[in-house]
DSSP file (Angstrom, degrees, kcal/mol; ACC not computed):
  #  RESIDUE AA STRUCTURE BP1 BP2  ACC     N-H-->O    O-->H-N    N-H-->O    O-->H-N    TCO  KAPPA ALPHA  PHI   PSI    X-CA   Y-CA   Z-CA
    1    1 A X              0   0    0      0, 0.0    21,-2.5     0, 0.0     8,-0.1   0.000 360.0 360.0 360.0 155.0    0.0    0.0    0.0
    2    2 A X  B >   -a   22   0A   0     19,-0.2     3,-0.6     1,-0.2    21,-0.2   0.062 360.0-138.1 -51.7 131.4    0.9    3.4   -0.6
    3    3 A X  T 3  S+     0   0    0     19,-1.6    -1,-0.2     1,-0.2    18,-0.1   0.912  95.5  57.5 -81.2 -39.8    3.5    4.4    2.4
    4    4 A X  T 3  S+     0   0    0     18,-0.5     2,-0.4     1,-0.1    -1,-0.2   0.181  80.4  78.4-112.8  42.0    1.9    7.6    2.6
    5    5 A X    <   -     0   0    0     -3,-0.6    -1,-0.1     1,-0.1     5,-0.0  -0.988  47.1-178.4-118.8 126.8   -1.7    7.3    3.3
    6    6 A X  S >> S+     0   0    0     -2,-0.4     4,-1.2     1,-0.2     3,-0.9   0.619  74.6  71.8 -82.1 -15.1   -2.1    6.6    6.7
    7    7 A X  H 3> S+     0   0    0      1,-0.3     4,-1.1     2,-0.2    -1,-0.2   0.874 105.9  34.2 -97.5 -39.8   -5.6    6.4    6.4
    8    8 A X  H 34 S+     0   0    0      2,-0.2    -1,-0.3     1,-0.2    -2,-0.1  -0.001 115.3  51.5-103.1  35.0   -5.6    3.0    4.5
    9    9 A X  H <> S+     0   0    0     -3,-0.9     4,-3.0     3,-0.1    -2,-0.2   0.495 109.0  49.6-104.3 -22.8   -3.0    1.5    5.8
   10   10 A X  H  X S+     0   0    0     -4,-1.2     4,-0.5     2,-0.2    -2,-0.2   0.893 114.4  49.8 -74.7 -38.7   -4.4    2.2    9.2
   11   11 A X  H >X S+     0   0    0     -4,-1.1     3,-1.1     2,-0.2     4,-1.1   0.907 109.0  51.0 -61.3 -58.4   -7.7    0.6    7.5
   12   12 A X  H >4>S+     0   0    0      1,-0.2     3,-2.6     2,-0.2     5,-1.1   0.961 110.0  50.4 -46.5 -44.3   -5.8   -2.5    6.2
   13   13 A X  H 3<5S+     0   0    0     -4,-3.0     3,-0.5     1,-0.2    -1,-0.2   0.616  93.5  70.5 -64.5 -19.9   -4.4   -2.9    9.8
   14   14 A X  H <<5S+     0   0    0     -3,-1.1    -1,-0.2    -4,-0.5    -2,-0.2   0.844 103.8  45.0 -55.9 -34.2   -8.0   -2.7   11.2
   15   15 A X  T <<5S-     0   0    0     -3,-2.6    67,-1.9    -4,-1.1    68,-0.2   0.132 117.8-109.8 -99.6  22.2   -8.5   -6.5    9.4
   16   16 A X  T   5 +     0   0    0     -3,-0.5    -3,-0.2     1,-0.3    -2,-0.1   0.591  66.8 145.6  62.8  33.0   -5.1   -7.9   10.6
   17   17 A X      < -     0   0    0     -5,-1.1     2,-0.4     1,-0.1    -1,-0.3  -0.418  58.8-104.8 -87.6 173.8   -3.3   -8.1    7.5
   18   18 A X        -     0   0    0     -2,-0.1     2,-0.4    98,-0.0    -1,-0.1  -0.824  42.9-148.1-112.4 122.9    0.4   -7.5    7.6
   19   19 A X        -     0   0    0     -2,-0.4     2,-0.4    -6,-0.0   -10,-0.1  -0.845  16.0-166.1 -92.9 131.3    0.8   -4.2    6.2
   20   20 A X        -     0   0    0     -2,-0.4     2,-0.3    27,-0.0    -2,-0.0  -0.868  12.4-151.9-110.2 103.9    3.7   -2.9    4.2
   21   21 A X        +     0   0    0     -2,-0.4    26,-3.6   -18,-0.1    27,-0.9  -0.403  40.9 156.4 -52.6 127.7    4.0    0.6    3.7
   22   22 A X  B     -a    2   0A   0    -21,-2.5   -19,-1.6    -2,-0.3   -18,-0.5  -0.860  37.5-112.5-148.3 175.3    5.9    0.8    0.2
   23   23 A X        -     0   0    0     22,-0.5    22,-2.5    -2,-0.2     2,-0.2  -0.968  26.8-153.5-117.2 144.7    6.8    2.6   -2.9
   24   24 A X  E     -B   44   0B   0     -2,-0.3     2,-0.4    20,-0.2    20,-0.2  -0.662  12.3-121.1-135.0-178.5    5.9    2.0   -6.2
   25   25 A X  E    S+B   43   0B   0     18,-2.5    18,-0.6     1,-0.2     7,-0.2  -0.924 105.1  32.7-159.2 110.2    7.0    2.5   -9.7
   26   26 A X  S    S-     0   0    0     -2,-0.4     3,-0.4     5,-0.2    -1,-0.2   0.583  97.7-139.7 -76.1 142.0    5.1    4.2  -12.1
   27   27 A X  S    S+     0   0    0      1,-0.2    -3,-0.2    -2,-0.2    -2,-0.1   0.808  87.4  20.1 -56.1 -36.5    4.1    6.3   -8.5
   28   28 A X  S    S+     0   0    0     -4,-0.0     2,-0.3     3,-0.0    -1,-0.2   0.160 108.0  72.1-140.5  14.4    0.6    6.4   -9.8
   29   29 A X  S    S-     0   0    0     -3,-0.4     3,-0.2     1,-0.1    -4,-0.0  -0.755  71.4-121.5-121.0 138.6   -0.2    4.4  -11.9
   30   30 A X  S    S+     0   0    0      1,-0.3     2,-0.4    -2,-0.3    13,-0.1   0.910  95.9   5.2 -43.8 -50.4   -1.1   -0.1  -12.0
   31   31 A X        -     0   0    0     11,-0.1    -1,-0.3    -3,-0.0     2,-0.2  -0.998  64.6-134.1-162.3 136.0    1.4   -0.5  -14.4
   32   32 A X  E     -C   41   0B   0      9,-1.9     9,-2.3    -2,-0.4     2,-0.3  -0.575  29.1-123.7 -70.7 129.2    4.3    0.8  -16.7
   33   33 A X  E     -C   40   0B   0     -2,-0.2     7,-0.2     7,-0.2     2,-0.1  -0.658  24.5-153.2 -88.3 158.8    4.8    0.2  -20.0
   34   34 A X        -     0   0    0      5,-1.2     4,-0.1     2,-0.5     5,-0.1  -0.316  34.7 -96.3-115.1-174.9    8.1   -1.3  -20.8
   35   35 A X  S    S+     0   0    0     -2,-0.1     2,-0.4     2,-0.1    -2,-0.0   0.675 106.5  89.1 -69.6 -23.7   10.1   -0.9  -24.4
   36   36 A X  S >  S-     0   0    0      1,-0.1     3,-1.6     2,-0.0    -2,-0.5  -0.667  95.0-114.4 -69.8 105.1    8.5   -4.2  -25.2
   37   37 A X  T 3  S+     0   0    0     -2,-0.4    23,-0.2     1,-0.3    -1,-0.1  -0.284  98.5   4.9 -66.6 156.3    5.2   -3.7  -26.8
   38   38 A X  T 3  S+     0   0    0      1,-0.2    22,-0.7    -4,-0.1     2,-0.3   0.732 101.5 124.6  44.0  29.0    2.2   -4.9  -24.7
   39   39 A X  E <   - D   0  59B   0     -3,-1.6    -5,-1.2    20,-0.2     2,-0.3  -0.896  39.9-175.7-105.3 130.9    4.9   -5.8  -21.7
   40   40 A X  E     -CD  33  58B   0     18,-1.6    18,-3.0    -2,-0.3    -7,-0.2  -0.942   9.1-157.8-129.5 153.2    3.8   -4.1  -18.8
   41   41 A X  E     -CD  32  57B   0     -9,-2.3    -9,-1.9    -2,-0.3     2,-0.3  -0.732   4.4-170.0-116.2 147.7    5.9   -3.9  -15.1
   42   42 A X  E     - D   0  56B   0     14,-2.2    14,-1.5   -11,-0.2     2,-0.4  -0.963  15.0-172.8-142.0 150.4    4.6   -3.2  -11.6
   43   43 A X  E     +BD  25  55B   0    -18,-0.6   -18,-2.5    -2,-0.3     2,-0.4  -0.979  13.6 176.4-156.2 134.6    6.8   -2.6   -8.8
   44   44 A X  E     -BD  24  54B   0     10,-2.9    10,-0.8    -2,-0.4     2,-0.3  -0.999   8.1-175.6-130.8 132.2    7.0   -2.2   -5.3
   45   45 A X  E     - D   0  53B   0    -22,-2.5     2,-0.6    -2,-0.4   -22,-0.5  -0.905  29.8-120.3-117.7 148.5    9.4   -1.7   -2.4
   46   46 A X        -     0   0    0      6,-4.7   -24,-0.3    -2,-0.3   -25,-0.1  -0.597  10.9-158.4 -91.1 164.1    8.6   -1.5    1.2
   47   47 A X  S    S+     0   0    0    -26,-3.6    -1,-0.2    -2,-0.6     3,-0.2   0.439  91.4  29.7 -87.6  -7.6    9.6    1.5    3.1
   48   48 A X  S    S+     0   0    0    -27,-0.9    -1,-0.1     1,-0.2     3,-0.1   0.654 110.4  54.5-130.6   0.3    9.5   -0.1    6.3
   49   49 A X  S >  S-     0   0    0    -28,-0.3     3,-1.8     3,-0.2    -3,-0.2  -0.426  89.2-135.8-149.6  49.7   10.4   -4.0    6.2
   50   50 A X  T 3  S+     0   0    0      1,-0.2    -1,-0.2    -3,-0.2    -4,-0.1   0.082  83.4  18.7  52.9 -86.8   13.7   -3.5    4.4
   51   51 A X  T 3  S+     0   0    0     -3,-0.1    -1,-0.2    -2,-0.1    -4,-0.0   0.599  87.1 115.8 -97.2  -2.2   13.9   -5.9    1.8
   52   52 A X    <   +     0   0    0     -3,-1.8    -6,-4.7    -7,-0.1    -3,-0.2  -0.353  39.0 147.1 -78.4 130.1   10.3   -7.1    1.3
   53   53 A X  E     -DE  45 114B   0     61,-1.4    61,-1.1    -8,-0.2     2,-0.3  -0.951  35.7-147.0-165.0 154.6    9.1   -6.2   -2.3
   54   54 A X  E     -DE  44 113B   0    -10,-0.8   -10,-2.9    59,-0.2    59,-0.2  -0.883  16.5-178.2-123.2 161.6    6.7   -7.6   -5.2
   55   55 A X  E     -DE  43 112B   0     57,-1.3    57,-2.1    -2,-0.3     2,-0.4  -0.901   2.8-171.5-143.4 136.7    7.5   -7.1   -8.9
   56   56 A X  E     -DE  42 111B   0    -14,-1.5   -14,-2.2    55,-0.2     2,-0.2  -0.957   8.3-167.3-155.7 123.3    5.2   -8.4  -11.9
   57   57 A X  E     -DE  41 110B   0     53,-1.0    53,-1.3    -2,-0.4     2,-0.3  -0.990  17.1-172.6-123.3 117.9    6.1   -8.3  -15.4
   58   58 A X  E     +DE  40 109B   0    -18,-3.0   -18,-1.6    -2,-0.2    51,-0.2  -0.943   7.7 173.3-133.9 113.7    3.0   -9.0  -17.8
   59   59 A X  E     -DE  39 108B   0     49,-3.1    49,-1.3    -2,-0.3   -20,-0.2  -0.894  33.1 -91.5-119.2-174.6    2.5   -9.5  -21.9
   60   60 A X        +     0   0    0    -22,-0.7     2,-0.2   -23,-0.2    47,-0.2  -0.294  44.9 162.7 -89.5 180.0    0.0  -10.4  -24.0
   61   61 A X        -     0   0    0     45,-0.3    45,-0.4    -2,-0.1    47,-0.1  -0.856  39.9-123.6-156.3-174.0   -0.7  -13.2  -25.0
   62   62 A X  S    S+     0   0    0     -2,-0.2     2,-0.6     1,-0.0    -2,-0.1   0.288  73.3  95.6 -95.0 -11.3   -3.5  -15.8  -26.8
   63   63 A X        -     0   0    0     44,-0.2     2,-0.6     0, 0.0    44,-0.2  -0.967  63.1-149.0-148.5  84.2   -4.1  -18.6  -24.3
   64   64 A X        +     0   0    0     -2,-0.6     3,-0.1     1,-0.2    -2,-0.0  -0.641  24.5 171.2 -29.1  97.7   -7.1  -18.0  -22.3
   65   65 A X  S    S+     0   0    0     -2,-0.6     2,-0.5     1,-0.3    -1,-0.2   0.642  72.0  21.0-104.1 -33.3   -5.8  -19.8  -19.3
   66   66 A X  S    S-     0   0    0     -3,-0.2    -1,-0.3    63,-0.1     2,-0.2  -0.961  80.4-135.4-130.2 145.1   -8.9  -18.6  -17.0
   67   67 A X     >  -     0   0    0     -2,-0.5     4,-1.8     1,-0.1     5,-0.2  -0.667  27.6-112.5 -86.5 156.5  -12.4  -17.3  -18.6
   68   68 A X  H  > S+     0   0    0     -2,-0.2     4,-2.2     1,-0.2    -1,-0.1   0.784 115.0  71.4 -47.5 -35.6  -13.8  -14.2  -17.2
   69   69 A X  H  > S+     0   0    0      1,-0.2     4,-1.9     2,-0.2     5,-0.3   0.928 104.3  41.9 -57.8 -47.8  -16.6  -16.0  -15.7
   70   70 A X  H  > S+     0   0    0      1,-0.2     4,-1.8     2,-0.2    -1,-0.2   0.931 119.6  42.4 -80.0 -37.2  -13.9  -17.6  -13.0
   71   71 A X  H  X S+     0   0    0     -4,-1.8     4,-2.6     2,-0.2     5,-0.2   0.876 109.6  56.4 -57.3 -41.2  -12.0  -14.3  -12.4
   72   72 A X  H >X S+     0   0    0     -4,-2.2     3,-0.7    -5,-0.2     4,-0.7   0.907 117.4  41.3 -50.7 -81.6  -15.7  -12.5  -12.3
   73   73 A X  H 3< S+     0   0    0     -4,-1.9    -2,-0.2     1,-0.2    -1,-0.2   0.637 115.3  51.5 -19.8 -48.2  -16.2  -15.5   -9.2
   74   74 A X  H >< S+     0   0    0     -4,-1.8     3,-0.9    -5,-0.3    -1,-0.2   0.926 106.7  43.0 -55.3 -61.8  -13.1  -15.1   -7.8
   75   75 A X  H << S+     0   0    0     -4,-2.6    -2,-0.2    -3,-0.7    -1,-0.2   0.409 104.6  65.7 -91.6   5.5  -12.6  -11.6   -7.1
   76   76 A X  T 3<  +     0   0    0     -4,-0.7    -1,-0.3    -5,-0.2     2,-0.3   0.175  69.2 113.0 -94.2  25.7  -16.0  -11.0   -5.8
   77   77 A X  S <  S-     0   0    0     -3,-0.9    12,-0.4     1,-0.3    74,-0.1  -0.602  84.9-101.0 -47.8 147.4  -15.7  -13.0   -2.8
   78   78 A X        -     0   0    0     -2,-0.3     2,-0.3    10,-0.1    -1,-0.3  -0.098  49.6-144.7 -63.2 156.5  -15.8  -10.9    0.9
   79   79 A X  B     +G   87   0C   0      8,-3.1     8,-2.3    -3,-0.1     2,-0.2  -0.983  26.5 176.6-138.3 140.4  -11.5  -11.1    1.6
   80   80 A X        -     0   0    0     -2,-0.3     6,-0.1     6,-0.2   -64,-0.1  -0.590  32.9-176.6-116.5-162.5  -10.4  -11.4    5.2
   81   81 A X  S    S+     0   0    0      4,-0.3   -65,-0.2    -2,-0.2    -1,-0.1   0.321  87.4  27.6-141.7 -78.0   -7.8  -11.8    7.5
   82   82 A X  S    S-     0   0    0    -67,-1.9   -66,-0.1     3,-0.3     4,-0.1   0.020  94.2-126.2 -87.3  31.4   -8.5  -12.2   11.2
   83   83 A X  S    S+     0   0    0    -68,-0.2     3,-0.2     2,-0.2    62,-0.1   0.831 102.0  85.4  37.4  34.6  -11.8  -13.8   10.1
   84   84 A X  S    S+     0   0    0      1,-0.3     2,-0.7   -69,-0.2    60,-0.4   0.489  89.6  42.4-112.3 -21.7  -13.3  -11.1   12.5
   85   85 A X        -     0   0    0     58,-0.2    -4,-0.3   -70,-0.2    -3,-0.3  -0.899  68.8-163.3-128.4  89.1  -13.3   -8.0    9.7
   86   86 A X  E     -H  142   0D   0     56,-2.0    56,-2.3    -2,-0.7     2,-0.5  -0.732  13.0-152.7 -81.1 154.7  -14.5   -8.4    6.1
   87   87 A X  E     -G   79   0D   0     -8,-2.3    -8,-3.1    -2,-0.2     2,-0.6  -0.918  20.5-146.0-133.8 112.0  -13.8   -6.0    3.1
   88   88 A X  E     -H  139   0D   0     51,-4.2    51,-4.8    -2,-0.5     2,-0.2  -0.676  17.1-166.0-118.0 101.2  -16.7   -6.7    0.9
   89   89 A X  E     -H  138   0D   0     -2,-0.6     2,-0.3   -12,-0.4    49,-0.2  -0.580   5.5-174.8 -51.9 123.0  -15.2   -6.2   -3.3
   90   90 A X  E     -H  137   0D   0     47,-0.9    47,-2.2    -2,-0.2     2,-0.5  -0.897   6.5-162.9 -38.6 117.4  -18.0   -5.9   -5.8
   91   91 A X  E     -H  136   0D   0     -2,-0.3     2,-0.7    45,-0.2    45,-0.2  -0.942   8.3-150.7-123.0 147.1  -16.7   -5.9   -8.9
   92   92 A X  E >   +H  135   0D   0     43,-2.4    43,-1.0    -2,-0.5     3,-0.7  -0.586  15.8 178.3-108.3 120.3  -18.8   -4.8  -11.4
   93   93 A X  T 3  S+     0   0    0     -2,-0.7    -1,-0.2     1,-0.3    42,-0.0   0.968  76.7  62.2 -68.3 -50.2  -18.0   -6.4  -15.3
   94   94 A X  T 3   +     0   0    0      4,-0.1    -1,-0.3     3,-0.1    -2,-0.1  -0.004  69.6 108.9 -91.1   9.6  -20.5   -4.9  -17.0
   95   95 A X  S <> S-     0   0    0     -3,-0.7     4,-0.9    40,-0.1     5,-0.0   0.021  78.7-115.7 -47.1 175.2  -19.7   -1.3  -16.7
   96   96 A X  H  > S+     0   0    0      2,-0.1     4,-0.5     3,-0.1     5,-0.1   0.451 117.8  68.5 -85.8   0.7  -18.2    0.6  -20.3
   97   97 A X  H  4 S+     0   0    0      2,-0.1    36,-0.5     1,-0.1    -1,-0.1   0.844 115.9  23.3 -95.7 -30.5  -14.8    1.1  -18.1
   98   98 A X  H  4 S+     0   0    0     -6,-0.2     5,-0.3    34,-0.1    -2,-0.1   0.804 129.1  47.7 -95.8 -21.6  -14.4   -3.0  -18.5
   99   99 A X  H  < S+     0   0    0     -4,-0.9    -3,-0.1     4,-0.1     3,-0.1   0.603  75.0 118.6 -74.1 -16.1  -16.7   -3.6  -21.8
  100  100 A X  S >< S-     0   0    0     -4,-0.5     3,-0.9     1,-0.2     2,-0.7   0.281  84.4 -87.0 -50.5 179.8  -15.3   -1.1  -23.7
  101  101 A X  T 3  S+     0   0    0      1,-0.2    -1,-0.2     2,-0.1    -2,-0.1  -0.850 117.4  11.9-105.1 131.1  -13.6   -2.9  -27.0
  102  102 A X  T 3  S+     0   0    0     -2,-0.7    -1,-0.2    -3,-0.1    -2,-0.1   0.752  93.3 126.0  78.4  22.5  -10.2   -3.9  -26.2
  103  103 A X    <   +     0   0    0     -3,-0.9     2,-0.4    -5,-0.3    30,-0.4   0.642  62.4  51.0 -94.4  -9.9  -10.8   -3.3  -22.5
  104  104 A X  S    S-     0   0    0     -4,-0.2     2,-0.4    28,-0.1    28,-0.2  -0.978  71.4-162.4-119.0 144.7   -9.7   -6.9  -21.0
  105  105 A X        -     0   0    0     -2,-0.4    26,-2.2    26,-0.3     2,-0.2  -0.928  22.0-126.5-126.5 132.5   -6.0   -8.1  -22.3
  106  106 A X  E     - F   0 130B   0    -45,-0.4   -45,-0.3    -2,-0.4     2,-0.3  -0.545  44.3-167.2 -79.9 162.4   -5.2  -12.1  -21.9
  107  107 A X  E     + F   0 129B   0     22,-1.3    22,-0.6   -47,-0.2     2,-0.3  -0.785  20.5 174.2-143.4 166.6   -1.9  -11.6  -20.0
  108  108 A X  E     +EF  59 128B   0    -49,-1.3   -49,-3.1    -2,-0.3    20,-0.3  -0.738  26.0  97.2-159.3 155.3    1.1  -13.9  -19.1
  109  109 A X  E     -EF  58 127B   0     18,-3.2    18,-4.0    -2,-0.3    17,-0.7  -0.996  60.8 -45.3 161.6-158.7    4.1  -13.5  -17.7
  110  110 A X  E     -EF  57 125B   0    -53,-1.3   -53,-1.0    -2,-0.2     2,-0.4  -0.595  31.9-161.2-111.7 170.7    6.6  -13.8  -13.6
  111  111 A X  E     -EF  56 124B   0     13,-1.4    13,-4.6   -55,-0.2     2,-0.3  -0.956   9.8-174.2-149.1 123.6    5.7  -12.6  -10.4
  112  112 A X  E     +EF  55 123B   0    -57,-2.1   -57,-1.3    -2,-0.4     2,-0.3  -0.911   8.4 160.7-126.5 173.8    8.2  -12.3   -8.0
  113  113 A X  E     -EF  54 122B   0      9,-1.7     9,-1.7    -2,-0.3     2,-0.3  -0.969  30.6-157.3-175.3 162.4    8.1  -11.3   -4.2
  114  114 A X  E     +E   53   0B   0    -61,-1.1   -61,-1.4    -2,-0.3     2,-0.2  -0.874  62.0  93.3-168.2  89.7    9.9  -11.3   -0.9
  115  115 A X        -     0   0    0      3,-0.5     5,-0.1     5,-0.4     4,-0.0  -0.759  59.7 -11.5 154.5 154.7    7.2  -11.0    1.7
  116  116 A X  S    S+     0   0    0      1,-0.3    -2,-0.1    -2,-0.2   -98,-0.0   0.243 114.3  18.1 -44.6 148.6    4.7  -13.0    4.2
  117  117 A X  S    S+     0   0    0      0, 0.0     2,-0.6     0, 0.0    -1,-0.3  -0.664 114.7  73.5-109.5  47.6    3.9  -15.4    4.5
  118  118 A X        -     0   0    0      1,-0.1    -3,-0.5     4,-0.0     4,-0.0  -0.865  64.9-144.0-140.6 122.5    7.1  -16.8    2.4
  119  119 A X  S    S+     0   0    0     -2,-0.6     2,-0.2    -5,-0.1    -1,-0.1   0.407  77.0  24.0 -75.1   2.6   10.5  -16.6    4.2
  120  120 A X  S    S-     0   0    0      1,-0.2    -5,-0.4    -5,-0.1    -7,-0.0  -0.873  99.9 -59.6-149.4-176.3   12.4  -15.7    0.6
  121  121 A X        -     0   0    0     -2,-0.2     2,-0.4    -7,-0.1    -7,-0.2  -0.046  55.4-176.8 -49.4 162.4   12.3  -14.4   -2.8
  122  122 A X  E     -F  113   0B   0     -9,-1.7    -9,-1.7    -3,-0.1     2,-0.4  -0.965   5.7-162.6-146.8 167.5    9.9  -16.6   -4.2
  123  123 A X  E     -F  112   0B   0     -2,-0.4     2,-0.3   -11,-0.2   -11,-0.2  -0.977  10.3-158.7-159.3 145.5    9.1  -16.2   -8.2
  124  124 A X  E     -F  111   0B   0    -13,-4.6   -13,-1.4    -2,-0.4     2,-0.5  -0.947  17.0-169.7-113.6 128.1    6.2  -17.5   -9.9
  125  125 A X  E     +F  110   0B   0     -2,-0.3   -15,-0.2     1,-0.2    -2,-0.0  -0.982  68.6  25.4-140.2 132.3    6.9  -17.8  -14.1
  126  126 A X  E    S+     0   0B   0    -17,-0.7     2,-0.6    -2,-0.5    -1,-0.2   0.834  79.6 164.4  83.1  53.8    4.2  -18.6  -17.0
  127  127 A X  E     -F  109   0B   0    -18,-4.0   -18,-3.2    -3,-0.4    -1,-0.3  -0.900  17.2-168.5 -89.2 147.3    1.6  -17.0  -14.5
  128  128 A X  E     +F  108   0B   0     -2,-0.6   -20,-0.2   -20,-0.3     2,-0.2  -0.386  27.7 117.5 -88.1 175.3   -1.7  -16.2  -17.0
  129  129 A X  E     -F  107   0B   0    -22,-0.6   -22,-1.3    -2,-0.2     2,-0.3  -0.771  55.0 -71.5 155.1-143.7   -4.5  -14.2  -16.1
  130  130 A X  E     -F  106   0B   0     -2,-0.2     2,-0.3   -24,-0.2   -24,-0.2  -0.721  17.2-143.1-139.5 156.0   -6.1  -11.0  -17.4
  131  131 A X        +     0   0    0    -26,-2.2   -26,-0.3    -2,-0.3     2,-0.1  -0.670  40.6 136.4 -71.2  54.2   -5.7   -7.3  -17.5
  132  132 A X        -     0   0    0     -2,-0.3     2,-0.3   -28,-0.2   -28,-0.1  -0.410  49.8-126.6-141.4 166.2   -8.7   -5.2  -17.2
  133  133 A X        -     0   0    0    -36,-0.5     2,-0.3   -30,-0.4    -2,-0.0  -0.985  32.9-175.0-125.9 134.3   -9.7   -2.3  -15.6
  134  134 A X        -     0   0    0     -2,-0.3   -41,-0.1   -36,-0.1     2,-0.1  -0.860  21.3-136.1-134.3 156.1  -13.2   -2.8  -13.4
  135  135 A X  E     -H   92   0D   0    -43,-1.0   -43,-2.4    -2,-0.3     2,-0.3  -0.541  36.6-175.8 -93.8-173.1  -15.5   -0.2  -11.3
  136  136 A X  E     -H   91   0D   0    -45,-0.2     2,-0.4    -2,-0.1   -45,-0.2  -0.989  29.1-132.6-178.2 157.5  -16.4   -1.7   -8.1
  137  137 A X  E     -H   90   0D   0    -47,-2.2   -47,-0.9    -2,-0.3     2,-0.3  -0.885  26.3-158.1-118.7 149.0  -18.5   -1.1   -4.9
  138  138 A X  E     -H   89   0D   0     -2,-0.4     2,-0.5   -49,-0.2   -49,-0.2  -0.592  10.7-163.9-156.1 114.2  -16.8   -1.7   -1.7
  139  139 A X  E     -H   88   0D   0    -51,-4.8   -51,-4.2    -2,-0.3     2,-0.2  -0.680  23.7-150.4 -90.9 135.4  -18.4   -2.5    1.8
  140  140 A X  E     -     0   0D   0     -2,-0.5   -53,-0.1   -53,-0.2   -54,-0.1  -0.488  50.1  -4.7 -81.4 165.2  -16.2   -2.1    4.2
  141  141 A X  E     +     0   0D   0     -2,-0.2     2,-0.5     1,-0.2   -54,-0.2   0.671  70.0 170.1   7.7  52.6  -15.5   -3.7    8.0
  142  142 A X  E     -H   86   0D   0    -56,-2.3   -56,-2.0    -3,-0.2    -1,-0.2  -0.759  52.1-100.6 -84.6 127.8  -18.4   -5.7    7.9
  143  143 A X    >>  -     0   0    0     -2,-0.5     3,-2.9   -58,-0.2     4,-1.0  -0.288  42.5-141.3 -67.1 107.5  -18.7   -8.6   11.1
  144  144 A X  H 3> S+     0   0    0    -60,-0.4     4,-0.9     1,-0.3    -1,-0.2   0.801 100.5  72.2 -58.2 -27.0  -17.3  -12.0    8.4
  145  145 A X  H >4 S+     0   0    0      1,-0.3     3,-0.7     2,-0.2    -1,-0.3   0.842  86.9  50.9 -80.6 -11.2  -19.8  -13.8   10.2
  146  146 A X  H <4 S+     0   0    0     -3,-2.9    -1,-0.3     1,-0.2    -2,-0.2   0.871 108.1  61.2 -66.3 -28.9  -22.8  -11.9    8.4
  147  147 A X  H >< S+     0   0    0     -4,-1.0     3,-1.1    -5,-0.1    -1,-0.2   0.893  76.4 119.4 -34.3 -43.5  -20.7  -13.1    5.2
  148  148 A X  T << S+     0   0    0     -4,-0.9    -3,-0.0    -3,-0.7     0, 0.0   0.223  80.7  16.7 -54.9 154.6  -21.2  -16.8    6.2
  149  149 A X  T >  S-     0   0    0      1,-0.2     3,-1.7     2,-0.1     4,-0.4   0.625  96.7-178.3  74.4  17.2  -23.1  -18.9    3.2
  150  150 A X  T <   -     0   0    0     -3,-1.1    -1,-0.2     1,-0.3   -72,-0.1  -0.210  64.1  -2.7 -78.7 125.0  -22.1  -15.7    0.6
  151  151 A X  T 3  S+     0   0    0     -2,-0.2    -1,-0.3   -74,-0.1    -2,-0.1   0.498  99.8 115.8  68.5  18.7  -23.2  -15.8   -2.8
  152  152 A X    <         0   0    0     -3,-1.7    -2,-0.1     1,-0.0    -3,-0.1   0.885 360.0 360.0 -63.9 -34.1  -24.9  -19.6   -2.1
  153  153 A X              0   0    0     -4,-0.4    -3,-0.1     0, 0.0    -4,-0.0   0.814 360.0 360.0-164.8 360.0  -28.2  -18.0   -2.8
């Protein structure tokens, strides 16, 4: 997270995640474009936990490794932490900011990181998945146990 808003890291910390204040690179941005056409980079370092950093380097690609339908599923589930505080993501598909023509990009490409819960670098290589940009609703610090059964019915 952004090293300098306290206001959501102080929010992240509310749900017992391990916070790293960090910096990133492009400052403002998801992602940089690289020299490589359709290669884009994201980077982070933390400001406070020394060596701990993620980096992800993304192109395109052909190979539908996950449909939308299973990313759509995925990333709308409540996320917790201490299973006491859920952050409930809607994310919404069917806006014009993800529908637009040419708005979701098949992706592949490594993931690396050096941070919890994994006690070294670790690097991930021929990860897929998607590129998009999505609007989104988002209830906050909601008690996980009103969560329980969510999206069964």
């Amino acid at each position: 997270m952004t090293g300098t808003d306290a206001i959501a890291l102080q929010g992240a910390r509310d749900y017992g995640t391990n916070v790293y204040p960090a910096e990133f690179d492009p400052i403002c941005d998801a992602y940089g474009v690289t020299s490589t056409p359709g290669t884009t980079i994201f980077k982070s370092h933390s400001i406070e936990h020394g060596t701990a950093f993620v980096t992800a380097t993304f192109s395109a690609c052909t190979e539908e490794a996950y449909p939308l339908d299973f990313c759509r599923n995925v990333t709308n589930q409540p996320m917790f932490a201490d299973g006491k505080t859920c952050d409930n993501v809607i994310r919404l598909f069917n806006t014009s900011v993800t529908t637009a023509p040419n708005r979701i990009d098949l992706v592949t490409g490594e993931v690396k990181a050096k941070i919890l819960p994994f006690t070294g670098e670790t690097r991930w290589q021929h990860v897929h998945g998607l590129r998009l940009d999505t609007a989104f609703i988002e209830n906050n610090c909601l008690p996980c146990e009103n969560l329980r059964g969510y999206g069964t019915g």
